[in-house]
N, C-alpha and C positions, 0 to 999 in steps of 0.2 A: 522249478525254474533253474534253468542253465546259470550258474555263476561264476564256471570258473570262465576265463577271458585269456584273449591272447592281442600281441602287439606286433608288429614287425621283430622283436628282441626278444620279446619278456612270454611266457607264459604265469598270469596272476592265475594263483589258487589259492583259496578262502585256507589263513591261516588252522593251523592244525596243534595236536599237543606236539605231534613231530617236529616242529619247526622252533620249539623252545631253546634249545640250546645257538641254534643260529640267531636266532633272531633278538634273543638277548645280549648275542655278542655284537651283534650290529647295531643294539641302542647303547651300548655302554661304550662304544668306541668314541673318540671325543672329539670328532667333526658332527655326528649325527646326533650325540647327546647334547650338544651346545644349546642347539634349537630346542630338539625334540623334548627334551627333561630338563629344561635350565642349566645344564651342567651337572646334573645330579649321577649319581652312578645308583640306575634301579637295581634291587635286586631281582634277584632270579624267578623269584614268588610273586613280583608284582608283572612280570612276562607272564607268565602263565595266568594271573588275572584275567590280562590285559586279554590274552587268546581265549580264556573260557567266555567273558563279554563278549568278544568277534563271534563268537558260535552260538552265541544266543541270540545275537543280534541277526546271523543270518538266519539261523532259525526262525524267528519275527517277523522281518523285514527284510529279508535276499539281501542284505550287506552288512559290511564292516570291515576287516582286514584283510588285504590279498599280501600275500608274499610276492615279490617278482620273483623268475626263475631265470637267467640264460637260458634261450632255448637250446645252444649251442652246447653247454654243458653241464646245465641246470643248478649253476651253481645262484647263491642269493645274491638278489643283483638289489634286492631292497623291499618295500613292502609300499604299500597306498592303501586308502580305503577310506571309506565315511565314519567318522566318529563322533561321540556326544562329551561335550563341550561345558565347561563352567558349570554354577552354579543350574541353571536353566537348562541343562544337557542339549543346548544346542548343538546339531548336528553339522559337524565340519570337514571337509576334502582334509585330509592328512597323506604326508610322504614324506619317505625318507630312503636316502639312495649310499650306497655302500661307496664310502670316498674313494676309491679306485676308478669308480665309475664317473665321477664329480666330471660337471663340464661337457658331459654327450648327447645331454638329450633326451634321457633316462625319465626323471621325475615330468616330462612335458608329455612325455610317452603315454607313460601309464596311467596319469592323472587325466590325458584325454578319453582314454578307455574306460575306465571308471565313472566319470561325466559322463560318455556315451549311454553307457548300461545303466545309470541312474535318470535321466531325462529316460530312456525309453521304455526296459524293461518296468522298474519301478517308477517312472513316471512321477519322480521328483521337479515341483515347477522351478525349482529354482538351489543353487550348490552356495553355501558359504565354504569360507575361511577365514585365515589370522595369520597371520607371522609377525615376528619382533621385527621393528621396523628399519633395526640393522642386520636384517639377513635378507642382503641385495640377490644373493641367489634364486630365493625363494619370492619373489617380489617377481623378479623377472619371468618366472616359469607361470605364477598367476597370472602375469597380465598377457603373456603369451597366449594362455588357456580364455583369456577375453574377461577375465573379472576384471569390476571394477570396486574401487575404495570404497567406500560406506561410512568408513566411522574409522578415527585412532583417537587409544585410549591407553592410560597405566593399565597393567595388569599384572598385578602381584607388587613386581620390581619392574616391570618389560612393557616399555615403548610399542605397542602392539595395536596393527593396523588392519582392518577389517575389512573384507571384500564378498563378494555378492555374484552372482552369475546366473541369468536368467535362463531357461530352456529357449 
């Protein structure tokens, strides 16, 4: 199955061991760790984790982490992908976009791509999500993408609002 995707901007290709150094610096950076890790600075061992899971999981089941690329100059423009979630490893739309890029359109992008290739290729009936219910950014790109609320709950320490999207 075809996985890797493209967008008007981005070429997504299914994270790789290559993509460790970047993409660690792009979760530890502290617009995109706010969200993504609470604030936490992961380290470098828990990236590579995190990419050896993406490559099992596409192994599996044809998803889990795309990196974005500029197509223009293939630099990391961010990454999306379906991931397994809490205790119940529910499975959830995740993004995160390189703050330079904050504000273009980016995470609406890719995350429609991603949607796309999972309602069809893998024939997902249905996408969740979450975000902390003060990250208006991410709220906005969800309901862009047509989800709707479901449930807000504490989670952990975090105000965290749950959303749903049917095929």
């Amino acid at each position: 199955m075809q996985t890797e995707l493209t967008t008007s901007r981005c070429d997504l290709l299914p994270v790789s061991s290559g993509d460790v150094a970047e993409l660690h610096a792009l979760w530890t950076s502290p617009g995109v760790r706010r969200f993504l890790w609470d604030d936490e600075i992961v380290s470098r061992e828990r990236t590579e984790d995190a990419i050896a899971t993406s490559e099992r999981l596409f192994e599996e089941n044809n998803f889990g982490l795309w990196v974005m690329r500029e197509r223009f100059d293939k630099s990391l423009a961010g990454f999306v992908g379906i991931w397994p979630f809490r205790e119940a490893n529910e499975l959830e739309l995740l993004y995160g976009v390189n703050e330079r890029l904050w504000g273009h359109g980016y995470a609406t992008e890719v995350a429609h791509a991603v949607m796309d290739y999972c309602f069809t290729a893998v024939q997902m009936p249905s996408i969740r999500a979450s975000t902390d219910a003060d990250n208006a950014a991410s709220i906005r790109v969800l309901e862009k993408l047509g989800f709707r609320e479901t449930r807000r709950a504490i989670v952990g320490r975090n105000d965290t609002i749950f959303y749903e999207r049917a095929r």
